[in-house]
C-alpha positions as CSV (number, residue, x, y, z in Angstrom):
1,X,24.5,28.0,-17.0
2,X,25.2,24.6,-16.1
3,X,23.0,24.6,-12.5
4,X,19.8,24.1,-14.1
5,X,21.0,20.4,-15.8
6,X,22.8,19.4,-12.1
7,X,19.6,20.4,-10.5
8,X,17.3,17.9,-12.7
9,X,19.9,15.1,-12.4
10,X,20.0,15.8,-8.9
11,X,16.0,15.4,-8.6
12,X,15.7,12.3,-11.1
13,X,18.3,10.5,-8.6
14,X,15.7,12.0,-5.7
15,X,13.1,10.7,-7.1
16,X,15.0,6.9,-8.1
17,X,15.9,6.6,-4.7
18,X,12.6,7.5,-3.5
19,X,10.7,4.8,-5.7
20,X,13.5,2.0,-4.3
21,X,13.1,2.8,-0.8
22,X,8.8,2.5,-1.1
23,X,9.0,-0.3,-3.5
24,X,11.5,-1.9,-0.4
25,X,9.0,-0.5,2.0
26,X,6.2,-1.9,0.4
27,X,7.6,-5.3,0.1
28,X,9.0,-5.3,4.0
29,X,5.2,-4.7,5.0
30,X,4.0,-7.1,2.3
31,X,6.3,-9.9,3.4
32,X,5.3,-9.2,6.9
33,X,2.2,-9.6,6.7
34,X,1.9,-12.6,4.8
35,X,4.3,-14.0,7.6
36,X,1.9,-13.0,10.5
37,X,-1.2,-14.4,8.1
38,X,0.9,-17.9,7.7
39,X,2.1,-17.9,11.7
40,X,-1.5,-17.4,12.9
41,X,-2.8,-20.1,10.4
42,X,0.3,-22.5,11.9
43,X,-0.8,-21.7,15.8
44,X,-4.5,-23.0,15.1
45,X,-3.9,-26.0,13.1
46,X,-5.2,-27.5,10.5
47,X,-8.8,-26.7,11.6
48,X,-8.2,-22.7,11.2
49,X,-8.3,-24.0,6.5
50,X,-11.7,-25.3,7.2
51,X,-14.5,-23.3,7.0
52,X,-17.6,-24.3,9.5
């Protein structure tokens, strides 16, 4: 009788851990590419903010 309420606690603690790894995911590739975007602006200099 008691399966059915361990099964849903088991998925809800699925699905927690699923939403923390993306949301860490997310934020790895997010933080990554803002790095790339800020090392390639560093490598060209001060010209690369300047439009022509």
């Amino acid at each position: 009788m008691n399966a059915p309420m361990e099964q849903s606690a088991l998925d809800a603690a699925r699905q927690r851990n699923l939403r923390r790894r993306n949301l860490a995911v997310g934020l790895a590739v997010g933080f990554l590419a803002v790095l790339f975007y800020a090392l390639a602006i560093v490598r060209l200099g001060p010209e690369a903010l300047h439009p022509l």
